[in-house]
C-alpha positions as CSV (number, residue, x, y, z in Angstrom):
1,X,60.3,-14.7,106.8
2,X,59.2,-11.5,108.0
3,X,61.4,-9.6,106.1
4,X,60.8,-11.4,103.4
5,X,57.0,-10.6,103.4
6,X,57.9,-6.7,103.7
7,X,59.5,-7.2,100.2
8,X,56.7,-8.7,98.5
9,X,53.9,-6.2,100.0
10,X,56.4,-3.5,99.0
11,X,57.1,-4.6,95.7
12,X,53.4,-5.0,95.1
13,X,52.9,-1.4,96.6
14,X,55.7,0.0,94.0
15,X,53.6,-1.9,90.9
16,X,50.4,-0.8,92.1
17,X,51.7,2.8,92.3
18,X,53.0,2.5,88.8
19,X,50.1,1.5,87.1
20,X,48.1,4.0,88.5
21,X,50.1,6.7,87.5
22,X,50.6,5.5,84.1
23,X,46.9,5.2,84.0
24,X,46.2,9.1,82.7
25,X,49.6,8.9,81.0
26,X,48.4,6.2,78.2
27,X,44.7,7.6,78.2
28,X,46.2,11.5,76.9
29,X,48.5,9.2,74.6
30,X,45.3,7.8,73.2
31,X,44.0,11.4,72.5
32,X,47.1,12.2,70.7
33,X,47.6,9.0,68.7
34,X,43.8,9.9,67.1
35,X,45.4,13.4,66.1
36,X,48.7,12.0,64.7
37,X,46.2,10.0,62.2
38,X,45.2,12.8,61.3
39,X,47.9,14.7,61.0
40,X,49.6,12.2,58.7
41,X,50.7,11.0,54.8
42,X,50.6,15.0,54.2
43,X,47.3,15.6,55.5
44,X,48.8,18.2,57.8
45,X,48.9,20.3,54.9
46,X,45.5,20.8,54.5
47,X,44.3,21.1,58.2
48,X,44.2,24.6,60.0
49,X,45.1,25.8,63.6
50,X,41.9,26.6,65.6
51,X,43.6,30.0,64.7
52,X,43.4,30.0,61.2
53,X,46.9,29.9,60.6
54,X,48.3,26.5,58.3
55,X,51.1,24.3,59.8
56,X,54.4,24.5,59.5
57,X,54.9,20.7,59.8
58,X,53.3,17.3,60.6
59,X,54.8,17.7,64.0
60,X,53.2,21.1,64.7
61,X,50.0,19.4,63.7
62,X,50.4,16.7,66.5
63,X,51.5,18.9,68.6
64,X,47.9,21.2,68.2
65,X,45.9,18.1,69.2
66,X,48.4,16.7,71.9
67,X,47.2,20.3,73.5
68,X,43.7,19.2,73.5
69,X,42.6,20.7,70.7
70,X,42.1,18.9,67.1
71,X,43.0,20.9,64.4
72,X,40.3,23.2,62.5
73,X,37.8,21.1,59.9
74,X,38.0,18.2,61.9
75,X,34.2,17.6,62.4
76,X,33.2,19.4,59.4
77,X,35.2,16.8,57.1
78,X,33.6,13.7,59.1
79,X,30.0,15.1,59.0
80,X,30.2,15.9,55.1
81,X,32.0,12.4,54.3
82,X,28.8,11.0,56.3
83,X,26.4,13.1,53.5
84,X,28.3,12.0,51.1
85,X,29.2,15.7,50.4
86,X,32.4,17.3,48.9
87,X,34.6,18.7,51.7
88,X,36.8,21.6,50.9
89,X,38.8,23.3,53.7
90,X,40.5,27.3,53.5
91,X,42.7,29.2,55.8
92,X,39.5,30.5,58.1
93,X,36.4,28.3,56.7
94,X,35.3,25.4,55.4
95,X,32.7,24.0,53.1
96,X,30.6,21.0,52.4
97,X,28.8,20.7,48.8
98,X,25.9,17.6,49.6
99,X,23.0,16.9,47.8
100,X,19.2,17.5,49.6
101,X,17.4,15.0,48.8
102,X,18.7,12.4,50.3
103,X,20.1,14.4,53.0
104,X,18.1,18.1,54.4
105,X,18.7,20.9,52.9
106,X,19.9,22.0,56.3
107,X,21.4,19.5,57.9
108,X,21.9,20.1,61.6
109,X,24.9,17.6,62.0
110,X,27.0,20.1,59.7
111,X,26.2,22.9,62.2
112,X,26.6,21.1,65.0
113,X,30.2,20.4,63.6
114,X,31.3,24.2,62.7
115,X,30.0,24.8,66.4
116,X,33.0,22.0,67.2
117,X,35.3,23.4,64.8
118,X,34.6,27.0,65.5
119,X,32.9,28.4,68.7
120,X,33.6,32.0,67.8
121,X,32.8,31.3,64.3
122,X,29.3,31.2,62.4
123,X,27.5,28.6,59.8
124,X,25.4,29.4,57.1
125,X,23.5,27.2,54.2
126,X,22.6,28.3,50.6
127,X,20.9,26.4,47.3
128,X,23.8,26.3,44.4
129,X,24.0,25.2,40.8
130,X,20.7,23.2,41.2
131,X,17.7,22.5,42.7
132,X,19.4,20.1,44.8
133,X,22.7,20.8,46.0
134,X,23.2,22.7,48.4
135,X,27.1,23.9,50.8
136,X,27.0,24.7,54.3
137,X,29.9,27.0,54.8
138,X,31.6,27.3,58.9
139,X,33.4,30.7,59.1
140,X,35.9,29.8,61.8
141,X,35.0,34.1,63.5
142,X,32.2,35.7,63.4
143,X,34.2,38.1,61.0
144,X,37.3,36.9,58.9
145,X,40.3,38.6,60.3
146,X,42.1,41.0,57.6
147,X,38.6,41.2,56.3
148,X,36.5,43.8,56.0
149,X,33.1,44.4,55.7
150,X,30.4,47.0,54.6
């Protein structure tokens, strides 16, 4: 009977041991599962590295965020959809085309999320076309590599 106890309080042990460990494990898998949305039905093509550089495949895409990092225009694209604005993403930038009114004609939620998307980079509003639309643009450096200036 003894014996037999030592097998159930060790058994227990083992599963209690296992669930902690795999804990962490399915939380990170979590992380990644959001970036493999992302990443799919071809939308890897039009995401960027936090580098600038495009992706080779869907699987490099995954890949970027499974590293802790989600891929370039992440939080750009979510704050324009929420202006109702016209998202365009480029190798080192991004834009967002919305309309002030409704929304300001600088809205802080889009620099906010270049400040996500870029932390090297810089953000920038101007007036086109109209009186009310208006693009903030996120340059992902301060200066566009390959670029020059002056």
């Amino acid at each position: 009977m003894h014996r037999l106890r030592c097998v159930v309080v060790i058994g227990a042990l083992t599963v209690a041991v296992c669930v902690v460990a795999a804990g962490p494990a399915a939380a990170a898998k979590g992380g990644n599962n959001d970036t493999a949305k992302l990443c799919q039905k071809g939308t890897w093509k039009t995401l960027v590295t936090n580098t600038g550089d495009p992706f080779a495949t869907q699987g490099d895409c995954v890949n970027d965020g499974a590293q802790g990092s989600a891929p370039f225009g992440t939080a750009g694209k979510t704050v324009c959809a929420a202006l109702g604005g016209r998202f365009e993403l480029r190798t080192a930038s991004w834009s967002c085309v919305y309309a002030s009114p409704p929304n300001p004609q600088q809205p802080p939620d889009l620099a906010i999320a270049c400040a996500a998307d870029a932390p090297q980079g810089t953000f920038e509003t101007e007036q086109i076309q109209s009186e009310d639309l208006w693009v903030g643009i996120c340059l992902q450096f301060a200066t566009v590599p390959g670029v020059r200036t002056g």
